[in-house]
C-alpha positions as MATLAB code, in Angstrom:
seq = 'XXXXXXXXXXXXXXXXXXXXXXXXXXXXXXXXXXXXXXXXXXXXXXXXXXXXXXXXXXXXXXXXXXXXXXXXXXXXXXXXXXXXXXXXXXXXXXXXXXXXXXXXXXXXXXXXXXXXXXXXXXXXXXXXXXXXXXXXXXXXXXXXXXXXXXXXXXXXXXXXXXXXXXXXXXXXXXXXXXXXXXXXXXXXXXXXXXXXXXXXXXXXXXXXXXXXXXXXXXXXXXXXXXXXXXXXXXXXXXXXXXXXXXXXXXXXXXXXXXXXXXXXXXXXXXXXXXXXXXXXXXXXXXXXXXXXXXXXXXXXXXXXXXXXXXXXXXXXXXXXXXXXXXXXXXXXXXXXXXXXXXXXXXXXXXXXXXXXXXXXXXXXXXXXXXXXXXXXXXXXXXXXXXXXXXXXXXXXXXXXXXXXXXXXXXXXXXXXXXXXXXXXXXXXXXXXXXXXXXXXXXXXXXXXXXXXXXXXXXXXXXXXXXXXXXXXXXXXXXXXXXXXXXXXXXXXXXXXXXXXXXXXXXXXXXXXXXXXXXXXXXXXXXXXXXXXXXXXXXXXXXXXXXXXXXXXXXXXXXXXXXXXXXXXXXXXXXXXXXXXXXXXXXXXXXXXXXXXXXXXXXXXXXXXXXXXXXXXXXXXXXXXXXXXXXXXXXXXXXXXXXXXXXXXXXXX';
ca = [
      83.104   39.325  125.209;
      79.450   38.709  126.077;
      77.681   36.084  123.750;
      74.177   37.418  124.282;
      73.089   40.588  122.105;
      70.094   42.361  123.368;
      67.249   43.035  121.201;
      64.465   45.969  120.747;
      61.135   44.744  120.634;
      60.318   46.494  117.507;
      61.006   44.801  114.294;
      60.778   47.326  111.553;
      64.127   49.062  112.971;
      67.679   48.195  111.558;
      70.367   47.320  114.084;
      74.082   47.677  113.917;
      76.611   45.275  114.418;
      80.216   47.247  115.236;
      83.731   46.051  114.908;
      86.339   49.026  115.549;
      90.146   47.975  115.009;
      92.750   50.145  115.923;
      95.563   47.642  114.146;
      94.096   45.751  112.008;
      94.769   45.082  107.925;
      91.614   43.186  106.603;
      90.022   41.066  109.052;
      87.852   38.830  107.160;
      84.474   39.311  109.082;
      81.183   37.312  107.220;
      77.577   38.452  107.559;
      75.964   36.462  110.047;
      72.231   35.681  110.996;
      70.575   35.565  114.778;
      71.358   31.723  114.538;
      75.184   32.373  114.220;
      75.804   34.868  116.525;
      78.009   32.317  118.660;
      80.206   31.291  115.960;
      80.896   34.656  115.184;
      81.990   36.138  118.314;
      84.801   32.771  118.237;
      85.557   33.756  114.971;
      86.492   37.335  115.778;
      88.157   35.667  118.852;
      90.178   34.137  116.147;
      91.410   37.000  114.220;
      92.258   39.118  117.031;
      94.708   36.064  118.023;
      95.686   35.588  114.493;
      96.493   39.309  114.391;
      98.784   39.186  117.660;
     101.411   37.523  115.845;
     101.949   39.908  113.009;
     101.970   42.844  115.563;
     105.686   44.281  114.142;
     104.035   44.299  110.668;
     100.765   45.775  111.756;
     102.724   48.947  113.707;
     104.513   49.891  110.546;
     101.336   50.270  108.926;
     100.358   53.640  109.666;
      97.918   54.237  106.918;
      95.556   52.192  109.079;
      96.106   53.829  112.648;
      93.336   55.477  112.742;
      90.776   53.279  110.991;
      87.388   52.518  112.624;
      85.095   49.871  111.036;
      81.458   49.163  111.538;
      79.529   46.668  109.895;
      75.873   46.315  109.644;
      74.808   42.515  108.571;
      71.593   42.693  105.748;
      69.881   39.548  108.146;
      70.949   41.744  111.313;
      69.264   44.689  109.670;
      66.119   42.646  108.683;
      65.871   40.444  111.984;
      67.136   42.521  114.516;
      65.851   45.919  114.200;
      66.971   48.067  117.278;
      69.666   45.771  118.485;
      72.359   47.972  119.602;
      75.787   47.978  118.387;
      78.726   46.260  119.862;
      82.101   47.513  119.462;
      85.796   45.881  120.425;
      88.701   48.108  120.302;
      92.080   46.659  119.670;
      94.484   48.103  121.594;
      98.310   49.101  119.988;
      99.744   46.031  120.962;
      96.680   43.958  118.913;
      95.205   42.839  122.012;
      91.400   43.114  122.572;
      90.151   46.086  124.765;
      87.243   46.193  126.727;
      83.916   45.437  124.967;
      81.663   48.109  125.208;
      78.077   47.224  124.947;
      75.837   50.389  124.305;
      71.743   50.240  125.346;
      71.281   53.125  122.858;
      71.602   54.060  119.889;
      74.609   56.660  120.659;
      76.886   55.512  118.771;
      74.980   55.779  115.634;
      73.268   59.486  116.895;
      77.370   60.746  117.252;
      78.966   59.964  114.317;
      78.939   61.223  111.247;
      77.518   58.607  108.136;
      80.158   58.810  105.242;
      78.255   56.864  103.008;
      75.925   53.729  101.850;
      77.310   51.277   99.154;
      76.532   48.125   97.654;
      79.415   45.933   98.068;
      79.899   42.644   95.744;
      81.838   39.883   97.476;
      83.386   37.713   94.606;
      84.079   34.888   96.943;
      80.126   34.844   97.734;
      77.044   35.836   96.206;
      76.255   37.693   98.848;
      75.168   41.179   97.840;
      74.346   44.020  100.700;
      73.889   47.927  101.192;
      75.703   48.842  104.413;
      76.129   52.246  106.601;
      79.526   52.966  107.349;
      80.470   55.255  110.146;
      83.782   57.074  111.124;
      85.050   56.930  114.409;
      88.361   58.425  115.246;
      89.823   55.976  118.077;
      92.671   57.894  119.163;
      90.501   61.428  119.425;
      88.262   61.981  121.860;
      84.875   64.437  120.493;
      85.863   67.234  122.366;
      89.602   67.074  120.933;
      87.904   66.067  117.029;
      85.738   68.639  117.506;
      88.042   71.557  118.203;
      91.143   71.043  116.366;
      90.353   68.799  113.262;
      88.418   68.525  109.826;
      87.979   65.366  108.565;
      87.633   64.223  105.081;
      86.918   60.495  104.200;
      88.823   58.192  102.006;
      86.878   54.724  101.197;
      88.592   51.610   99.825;
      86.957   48.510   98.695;
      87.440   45.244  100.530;
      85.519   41.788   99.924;
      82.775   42.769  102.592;
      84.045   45.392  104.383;
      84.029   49.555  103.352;
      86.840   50.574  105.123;
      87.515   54.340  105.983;
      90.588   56.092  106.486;
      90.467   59.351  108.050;
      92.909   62.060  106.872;
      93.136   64.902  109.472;
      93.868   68.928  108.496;
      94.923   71.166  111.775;
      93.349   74.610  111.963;
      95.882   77.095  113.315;
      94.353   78.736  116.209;
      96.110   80.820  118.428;
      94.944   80.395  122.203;
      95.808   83.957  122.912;
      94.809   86.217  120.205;
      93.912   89.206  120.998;
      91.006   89.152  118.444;
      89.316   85.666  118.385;
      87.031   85.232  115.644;
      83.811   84.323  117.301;
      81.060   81.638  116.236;
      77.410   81.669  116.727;
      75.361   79.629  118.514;
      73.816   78.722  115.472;
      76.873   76.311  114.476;
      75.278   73.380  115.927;
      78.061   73.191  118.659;
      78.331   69.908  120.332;
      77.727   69.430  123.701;
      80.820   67.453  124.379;
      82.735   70.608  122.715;
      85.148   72.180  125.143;
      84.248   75.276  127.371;
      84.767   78.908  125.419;
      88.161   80.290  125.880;
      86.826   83.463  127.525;
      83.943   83.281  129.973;
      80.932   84.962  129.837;
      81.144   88.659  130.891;
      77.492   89.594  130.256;
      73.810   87.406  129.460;
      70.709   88.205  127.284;
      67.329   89.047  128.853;
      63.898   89.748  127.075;
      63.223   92.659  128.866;
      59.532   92.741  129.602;
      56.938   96.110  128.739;
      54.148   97.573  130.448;
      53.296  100.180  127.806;
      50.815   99.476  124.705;
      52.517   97.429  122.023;
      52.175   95.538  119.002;
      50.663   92.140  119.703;
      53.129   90.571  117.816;
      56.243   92.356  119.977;
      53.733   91.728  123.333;
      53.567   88.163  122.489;
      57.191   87.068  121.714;
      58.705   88.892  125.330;
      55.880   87.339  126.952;
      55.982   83.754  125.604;
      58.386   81.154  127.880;
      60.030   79.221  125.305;
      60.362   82.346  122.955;
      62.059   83.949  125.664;
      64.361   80.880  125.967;
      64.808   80.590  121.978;
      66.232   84.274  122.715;
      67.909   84.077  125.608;
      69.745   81.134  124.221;
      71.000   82.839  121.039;
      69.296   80.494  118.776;
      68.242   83.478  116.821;
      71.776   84.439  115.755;
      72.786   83.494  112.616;
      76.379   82.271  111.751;
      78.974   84.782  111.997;
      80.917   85.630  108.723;
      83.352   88.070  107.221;
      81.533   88.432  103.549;
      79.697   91.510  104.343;
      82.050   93.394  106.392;
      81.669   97.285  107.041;
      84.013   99.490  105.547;
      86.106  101.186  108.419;
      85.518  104.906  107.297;
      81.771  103.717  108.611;
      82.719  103.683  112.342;
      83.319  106.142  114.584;
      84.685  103.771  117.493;
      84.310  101.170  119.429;
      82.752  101.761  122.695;
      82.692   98.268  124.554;
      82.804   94.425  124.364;
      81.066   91.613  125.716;
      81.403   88.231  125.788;
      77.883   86.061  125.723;
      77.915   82.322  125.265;
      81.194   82.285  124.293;
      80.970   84.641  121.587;
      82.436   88.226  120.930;
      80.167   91.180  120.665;
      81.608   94.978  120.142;
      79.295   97.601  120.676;
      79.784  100.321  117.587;
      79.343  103.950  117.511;
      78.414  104.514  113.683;
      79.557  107.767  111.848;
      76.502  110.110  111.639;
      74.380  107.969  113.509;
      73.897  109.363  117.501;
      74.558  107.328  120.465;
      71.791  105.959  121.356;
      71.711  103.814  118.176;
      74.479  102.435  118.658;
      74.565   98.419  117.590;
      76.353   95.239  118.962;
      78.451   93.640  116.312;
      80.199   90.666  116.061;
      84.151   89.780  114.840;
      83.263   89.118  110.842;
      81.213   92.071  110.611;
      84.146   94.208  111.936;
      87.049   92.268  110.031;
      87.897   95.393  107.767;
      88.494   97.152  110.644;
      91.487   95.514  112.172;
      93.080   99.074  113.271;
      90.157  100.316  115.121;
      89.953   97.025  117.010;
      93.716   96.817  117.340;
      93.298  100.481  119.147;
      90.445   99.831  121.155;
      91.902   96.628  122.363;
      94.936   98.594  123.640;
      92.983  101.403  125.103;
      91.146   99.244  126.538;
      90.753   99.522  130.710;
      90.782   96.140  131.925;
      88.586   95.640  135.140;
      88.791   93.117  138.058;
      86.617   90.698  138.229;
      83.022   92.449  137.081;
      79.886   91.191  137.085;
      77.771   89.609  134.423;
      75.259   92.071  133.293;
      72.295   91.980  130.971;
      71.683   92.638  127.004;
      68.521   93.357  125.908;
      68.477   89.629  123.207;
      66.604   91.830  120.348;
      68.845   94.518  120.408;
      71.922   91.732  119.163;
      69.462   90.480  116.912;
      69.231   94.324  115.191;
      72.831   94.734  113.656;
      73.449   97.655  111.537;
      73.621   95.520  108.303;
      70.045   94.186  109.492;
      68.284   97.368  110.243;
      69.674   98.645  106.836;
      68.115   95.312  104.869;
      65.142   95.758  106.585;
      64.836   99.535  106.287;
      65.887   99.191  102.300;
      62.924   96.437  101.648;
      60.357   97.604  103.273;
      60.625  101.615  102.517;
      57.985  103.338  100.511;
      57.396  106.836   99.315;
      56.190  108.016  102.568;
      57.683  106.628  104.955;
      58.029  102.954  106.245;
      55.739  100.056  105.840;
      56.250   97.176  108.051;
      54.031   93.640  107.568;
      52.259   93.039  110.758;
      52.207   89.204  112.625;
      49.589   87.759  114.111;
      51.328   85.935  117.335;
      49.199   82.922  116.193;
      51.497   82.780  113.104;
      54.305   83.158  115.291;
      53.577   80.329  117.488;
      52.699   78.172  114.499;
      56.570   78.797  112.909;
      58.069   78.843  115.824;
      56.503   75.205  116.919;
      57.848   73.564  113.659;
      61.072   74.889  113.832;
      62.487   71.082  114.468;
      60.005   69.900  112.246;
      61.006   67.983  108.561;
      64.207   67.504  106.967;
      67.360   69.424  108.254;
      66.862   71.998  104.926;
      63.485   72.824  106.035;
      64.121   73.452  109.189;
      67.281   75.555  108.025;
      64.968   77.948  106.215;
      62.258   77.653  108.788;
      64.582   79.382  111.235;
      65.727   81.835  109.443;
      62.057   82.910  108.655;
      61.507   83.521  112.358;
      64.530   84.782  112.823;
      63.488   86.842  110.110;
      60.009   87.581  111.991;
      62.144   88.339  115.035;
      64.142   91.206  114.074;
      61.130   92.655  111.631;
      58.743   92.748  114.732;
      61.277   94.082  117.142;
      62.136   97.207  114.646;
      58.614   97.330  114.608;
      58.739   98.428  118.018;
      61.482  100.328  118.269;
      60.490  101.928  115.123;
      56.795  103.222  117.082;
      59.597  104.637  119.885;
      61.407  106.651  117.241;
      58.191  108.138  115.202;
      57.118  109.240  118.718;
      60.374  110.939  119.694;
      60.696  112.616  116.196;
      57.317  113.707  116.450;
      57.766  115.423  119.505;
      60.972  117.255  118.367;
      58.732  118.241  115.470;
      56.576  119.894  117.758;
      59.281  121.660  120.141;
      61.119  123.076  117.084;
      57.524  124.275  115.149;
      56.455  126.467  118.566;
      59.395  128.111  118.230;
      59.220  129.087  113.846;
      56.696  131.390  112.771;
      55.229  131.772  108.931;
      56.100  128.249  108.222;
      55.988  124.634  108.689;
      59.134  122.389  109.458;
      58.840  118.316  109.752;
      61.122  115.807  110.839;
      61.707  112.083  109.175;
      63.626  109.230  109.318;
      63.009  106.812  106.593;
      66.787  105.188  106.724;
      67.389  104.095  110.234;
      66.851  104.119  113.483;
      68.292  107.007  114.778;
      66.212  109.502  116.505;
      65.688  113.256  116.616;
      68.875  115.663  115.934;
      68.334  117.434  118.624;
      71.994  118.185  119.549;
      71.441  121.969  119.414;
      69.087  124.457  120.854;
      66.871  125.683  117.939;
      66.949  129.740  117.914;
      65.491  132.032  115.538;
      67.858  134.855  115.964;
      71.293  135.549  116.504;
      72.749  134.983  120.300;
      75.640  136.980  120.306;
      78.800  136.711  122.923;
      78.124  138.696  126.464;
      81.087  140.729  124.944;
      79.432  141.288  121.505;
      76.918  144.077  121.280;
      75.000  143.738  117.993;
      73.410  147.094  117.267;
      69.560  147.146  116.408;
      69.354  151.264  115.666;
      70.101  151.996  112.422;
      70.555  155.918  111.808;
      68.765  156.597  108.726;
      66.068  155.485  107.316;
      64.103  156.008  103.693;
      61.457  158.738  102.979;
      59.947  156.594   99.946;
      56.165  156.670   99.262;
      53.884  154.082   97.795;
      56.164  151.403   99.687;
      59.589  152.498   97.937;
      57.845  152.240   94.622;
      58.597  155.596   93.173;
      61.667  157.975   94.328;
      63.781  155.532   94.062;
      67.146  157.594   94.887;
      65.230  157.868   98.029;
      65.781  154.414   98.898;
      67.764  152.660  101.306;
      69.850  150.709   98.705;
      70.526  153.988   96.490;
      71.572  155.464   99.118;
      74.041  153.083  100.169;
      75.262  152.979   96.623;
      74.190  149.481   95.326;
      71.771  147.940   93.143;
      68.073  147.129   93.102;
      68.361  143.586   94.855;
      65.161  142.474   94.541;
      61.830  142.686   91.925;
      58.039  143.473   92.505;
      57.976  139.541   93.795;
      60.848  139.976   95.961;
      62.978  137.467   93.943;
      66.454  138.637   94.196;
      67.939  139.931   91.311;
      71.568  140.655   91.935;
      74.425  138.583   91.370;
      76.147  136.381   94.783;
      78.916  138.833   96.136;
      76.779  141.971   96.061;
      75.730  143.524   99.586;
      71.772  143.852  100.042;
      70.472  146.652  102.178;
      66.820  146.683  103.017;
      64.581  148.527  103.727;
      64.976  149.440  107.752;
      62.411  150.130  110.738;
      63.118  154.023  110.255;
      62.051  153.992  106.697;
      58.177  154.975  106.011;
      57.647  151.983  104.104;
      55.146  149.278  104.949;
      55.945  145.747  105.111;
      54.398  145.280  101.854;
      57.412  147.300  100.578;
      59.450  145.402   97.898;
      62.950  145.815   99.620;
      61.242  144.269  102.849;
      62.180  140.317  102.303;
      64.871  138.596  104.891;
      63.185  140.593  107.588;
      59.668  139.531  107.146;
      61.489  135.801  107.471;
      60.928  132.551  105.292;
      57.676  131.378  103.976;
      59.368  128.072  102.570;
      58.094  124.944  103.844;
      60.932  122.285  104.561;
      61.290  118.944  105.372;
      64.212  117.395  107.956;
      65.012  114.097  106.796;
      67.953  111.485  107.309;
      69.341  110.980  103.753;
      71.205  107.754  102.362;
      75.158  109.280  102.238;
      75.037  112.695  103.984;
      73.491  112.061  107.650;
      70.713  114.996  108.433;
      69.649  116.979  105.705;
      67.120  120.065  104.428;
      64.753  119.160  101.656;
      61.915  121.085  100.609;
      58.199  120.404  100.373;
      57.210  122.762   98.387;
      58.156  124.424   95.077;
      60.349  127.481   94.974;
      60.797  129.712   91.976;
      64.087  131.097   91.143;
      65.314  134.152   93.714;
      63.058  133.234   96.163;
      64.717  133.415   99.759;
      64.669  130.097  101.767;
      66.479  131.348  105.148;
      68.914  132.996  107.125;
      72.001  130.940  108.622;
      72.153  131.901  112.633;
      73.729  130.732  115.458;
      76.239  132.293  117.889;
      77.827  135.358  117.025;
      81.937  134.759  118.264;
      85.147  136.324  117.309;
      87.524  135.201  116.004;
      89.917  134.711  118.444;
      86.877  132.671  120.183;
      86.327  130.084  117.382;
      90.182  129.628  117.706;
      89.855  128.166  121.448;
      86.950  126.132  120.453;
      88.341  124.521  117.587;
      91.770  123.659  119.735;
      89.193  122.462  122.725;
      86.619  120.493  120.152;
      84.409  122.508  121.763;
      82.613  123.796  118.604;
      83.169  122.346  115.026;
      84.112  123.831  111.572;
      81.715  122.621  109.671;
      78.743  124.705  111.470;
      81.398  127.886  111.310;
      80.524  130.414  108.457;
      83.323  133.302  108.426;
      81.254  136.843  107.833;
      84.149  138.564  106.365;
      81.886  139.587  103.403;
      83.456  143.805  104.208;
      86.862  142.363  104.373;
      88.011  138.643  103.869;
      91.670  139.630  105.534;
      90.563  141.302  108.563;
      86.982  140.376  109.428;
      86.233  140.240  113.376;
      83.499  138.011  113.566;
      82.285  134.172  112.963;
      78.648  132.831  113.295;
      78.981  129.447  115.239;
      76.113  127.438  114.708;
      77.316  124.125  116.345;
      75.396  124.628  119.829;
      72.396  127.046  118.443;
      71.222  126.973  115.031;
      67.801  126.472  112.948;
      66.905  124.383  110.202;
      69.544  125.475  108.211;
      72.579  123.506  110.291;
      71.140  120.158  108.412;
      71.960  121.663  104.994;
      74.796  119.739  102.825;
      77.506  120.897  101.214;
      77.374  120.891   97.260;
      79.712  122.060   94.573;
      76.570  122.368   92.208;
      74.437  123.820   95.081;
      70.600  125.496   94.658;
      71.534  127.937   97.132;
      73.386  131.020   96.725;
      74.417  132.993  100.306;
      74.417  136.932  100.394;
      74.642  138.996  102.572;
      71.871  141.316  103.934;
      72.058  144.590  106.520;
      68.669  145.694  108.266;
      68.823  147.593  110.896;
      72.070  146.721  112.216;
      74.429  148.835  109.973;
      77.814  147.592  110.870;
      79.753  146.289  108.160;
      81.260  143.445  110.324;
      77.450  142.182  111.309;
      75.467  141.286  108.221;
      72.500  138.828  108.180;
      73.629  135.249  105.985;
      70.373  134.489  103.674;
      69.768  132.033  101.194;
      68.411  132.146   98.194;
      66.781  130.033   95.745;
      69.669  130.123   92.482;
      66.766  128.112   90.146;
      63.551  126.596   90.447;
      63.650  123.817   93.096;
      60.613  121.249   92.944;
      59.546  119.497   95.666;
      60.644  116.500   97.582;
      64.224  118.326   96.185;
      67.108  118.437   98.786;
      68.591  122.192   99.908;
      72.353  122.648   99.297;
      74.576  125.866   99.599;
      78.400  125.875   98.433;
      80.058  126.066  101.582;
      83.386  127.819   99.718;
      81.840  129.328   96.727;
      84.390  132.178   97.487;
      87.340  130.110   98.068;
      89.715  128.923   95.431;
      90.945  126.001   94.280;
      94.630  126.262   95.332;
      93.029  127.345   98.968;
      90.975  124.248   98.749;
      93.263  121.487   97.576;
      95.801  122.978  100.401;
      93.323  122.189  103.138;
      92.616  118.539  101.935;
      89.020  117.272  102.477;
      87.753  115.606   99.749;
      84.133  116.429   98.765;
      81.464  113.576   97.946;
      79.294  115.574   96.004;
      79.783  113.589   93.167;
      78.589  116.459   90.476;
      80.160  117.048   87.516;
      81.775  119.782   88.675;
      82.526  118.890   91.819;
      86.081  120.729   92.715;
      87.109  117.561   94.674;
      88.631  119.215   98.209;
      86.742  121.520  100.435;
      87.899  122.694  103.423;
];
């Protein structure tokens, strides 16, 4: 062992002074000055011999197998500041190892401090405050790292703190199928050992040419942004505490594997494809089935390449989009806080900056700014897409005014059908459009009324002088048709003339896509007619068996005869507004059904109408089986989420 320590030429620093034993009981070690730095090395050189015969006794003595000592002498600490440690290692048969002389302060930088204590030697008055650090000698930092948690036991010796380390295994299971995966953001050593899967994909900043929000502009331009991304440093620990419910996902689609860690990219239940979000292990941990099945459907490729990831779109789980669509939503739509990329560059360049909380909380503020600015920008994206759907669908409506929002997420327009304003019947359907009689009435059908259309087709008056209906659901309308004399300004003249109701298509909380209105509408007042294709029967059959079409967007028109009816409106691949209104068991919609100038019982127009007075801002609902009953409904087995008080619990 070397009898020279070097020093540091700076005084103000402590230095540390290391003995680590592998077998040792209680070497009796003294504090020492500059002066006496000989006469300890002998004395050490003593012990060690001392120790060599009582080697038997010292093996037996497993308590202390794994004990690691280093001392820091109060003159070393004044005198020497800087002066970096030495360390012998006995080896297991109590001889001394190789000295290892550090230049740095490494040792000190690697291992953990337990703790600082004043220690009272009674066999001196010596009184000192001393650092003691843990090193486990028979792990290396890779092997500590991985597989153990240590926990520190102290006892009290006459100068020395010795620490005992008592190790816990963590079960892992090199093979699991479904490895929980850990963010960057643990801190990971570098000496840890290289992931268990390798790296199937890598995150880019992709850059834009468009015009942006400075903010967004700044932080995919910026270098060491781009690196703070690219790097992951923005992710924050994974976890299993907020977990999504599986009824939430529709299925997995894909995984990747970047920097070691486990994305799966999620297709969400009412939200469309091209939202779909990259989530890690804890977020999916309720979901073990849907994993378990996507693992085993699962192709497995050759040897792929590594592709990109766009870094912000990690950033924007579901569960973060949600937060920051719930706290910064307002009446009218969603109000962002805008960043000046001088604010960003001042966070982002004191991120390392003060104690370890500070800097804690200071990165999850940017992290924070991160994933506000980047919805920022792919919230301008959305508002022009829906805006533009807005305007396709509006060319098409006449007599009123339709607008599209979406104040819960990120999903864009619905436009998964082709919006129609009429019925588009089969090639093989012929829907006829020349009715054979027509009224004689004068004054627009307000006198002579066994004249009229509906007197003469035996029912009642359906509708008043402010063409509010005025019949009862289940009672056939006939209007007024375009062989009658009558003027438009004819009472009985109301589903024809279309709707005059302004409405509003919005993304709601629970339902996915729904109708509100934005406007008030008194009591009988129609709203609109229910279209789409015009099938038979034996047509929706195939589709249903071929998911070609679905159920929900199939409205039987078997209002003649609910045994034998011949024909089904199929409004999953052309519809209007009305394929975005919800089910209710308490609905403000009632559905009748209307003839004009197509006379066949089979082929009736589907209207809505107002049951009570709706106010505005209030969301349109019809009872999808108000003529069903309950045994019909319960046999079927979908459970309704209403949640009114009279809710019959099953539909379908």
């Amino acid at each position: 062992m070397s009898n020279d320590l070097s020093r540091n030429s700076h005084d103000n620093e402590p230095s540390t002074s290391g003995v680590s034993t592998r077998y040792s009981s209680s070497p009796e070690i003294t504090n020492s000055s500059n002066s006496d730095r000989d006469f300890k090395n002998v004395k050490i050189q003593d012990i060690v011999n001392s120790k060599k015969k009582k080697k038997k006794k010292l093996e037996s003595d497993s308590c202390l197998s794994d004990i690691s000592i280093i001392k820091n002498s109060k003159e070393n600490l004044d005198k020497y500041p800087n002066n970096p440690t030495s360390k012998v290692v006995y080896n297991a048969n109590g001889n001394m190892g190789e000295n290892s002389r550090t230049e740095n302060n490494s040792i000190q930088n690697q291992t953990p401090t337990v703790s600082s204590h004043k220690i009272n030697d009674n066999s001196s008055s010596s009184k000192m405050e001393i650092d003691i650090n843990v090193i486990p000698s028979d792990h290396s930092d890779e092997e500590y790292n991985k597989n153990l948690e240590g926990t520190s036991k102290t006892y009290m010796v006459p100068n020395i703190l010795r620490s005992a380390l008592s190790h816990k295994r963590i079960k892992t299971s090199s093979k699991s199928l479904l490895p929980p995966s850990n963010s960057y953001r643990d801190h990971k050593s570098p000496h840890d050992s290289e992931p268990e899967f390798k790296d199937t994909a890598f995150i880019i900043v992709p850059s834009i040419t468009e015009k942006v929000d400075p903010a967004y502009s700044y932080i995919v331009s910026d270098s060491k942004i781009q690196n703070y991304i690219k790097e992951a440093k923005m992710m924050e620990a994974d976890n299993i505490v907020d977990a999504y419910d599986s009824s939430e996902i529709d299925e997995i689609i894909n995984d990747e594997i970047i920097l070691g860690t486990r994305y799966y990219l999620v297709k969400w239940k009412k939200w469309s494809k091209g939202f779909n979000t990259w989530e890690r292990y804890g977020a999916l941990y309720k979901s073990q089935k849907i994993l378990h099945e996507y693992i085993q459907n699962k192709k497995q490729y050759g040897n792929k390449f590594k592709h990109s990831i766009n870094g912000l779109l990690l950033l924007l789980s579901r569960k973060m989009i949600t937060k920051l669509f719930d706290l910064f939503r307002t009446e009218t739509g969603l109000s962002l806080p805008a960043y000046l990329p001088e604010n960003i560059n001042g966070l982002f360049n004191s991120l390392d900056v003060g104690p370890p909380r500070s800097q804690r909380l200071k990165n999850k503020c940017f992290q924070s700014f991160l994933a506000t600015i980047s919805l920022g920008y792919l919230r301008q994206q959305q508002l022009v897409k829906l805006k533009q759907w807005e305007i396709d669908i509006n060319v098409v409506t006449q007599g009123y005014q339709i607008k599209v929002e979406n104040n819960i997420d990120l999903e864009g327009p619905p436009n998964v059908f082709v919006y129609i304003t009429e019925y588009v019947p089969l090639p093989t359907i012929t829907i006829p459009d020349d009715p054979p009689i027509g009224c004689t009435c004068k004054k627009n059908c307000q006198t002579a009324a066994d004249q009229c259309c509906y007197e003469m087709s035996g029912c009642s008056k359906a509708y008043d002088r402010n063409k509010n209906i005025i019949v009862s659901p289940g009672n056939p309308v006939f209007e007024c048709n375009k062989k009658c004399k009558c003027s438009s300004l004819c009472p009985n003249r109301v589903v024809q003339l279309g709707s005059k109701v302004n409405v509003c298509i919005y993304k709601t909380r629970r339902c996915g896509w729904g109708v509100k209105t934005t406007q008030n509408i008194q009591k009988g007042q129609f709203v609109a007619r229910y279209i789409g294709e015009i099938i038979t029967v034996e047509e929706s059959e195939e589709r249903l068996k071929n998911n070609y079409s679905m159920m929900d967007y199939m409205w039987n028109l078997d209002f003649d005869d609910p045994q034998n009816y011949k024909y089904i409106i199929d409004g999953t691949h052309f519809a209007n507004f009305t394929y975005f209104i919800n089910h209710s068991c308490n609905a403000n919609l009632d559905v009748y059904a209307v003839w004009i100038n197509c006379l066949d019982r089979n082929l009736p127009q589907i209207a809505l109408f107002a049951n009570r007075y709706i106010s505005a801002g209030e969301q349109l609902t019809a009872n999808y089986f108000s003529r069903s009953t309950r045994n019909s409904e319960k046999r079927d087995g979908v459970r309704c989420k209403c949640d009114m008080k009279n809710c019959h619990g099953y539909y379908f």
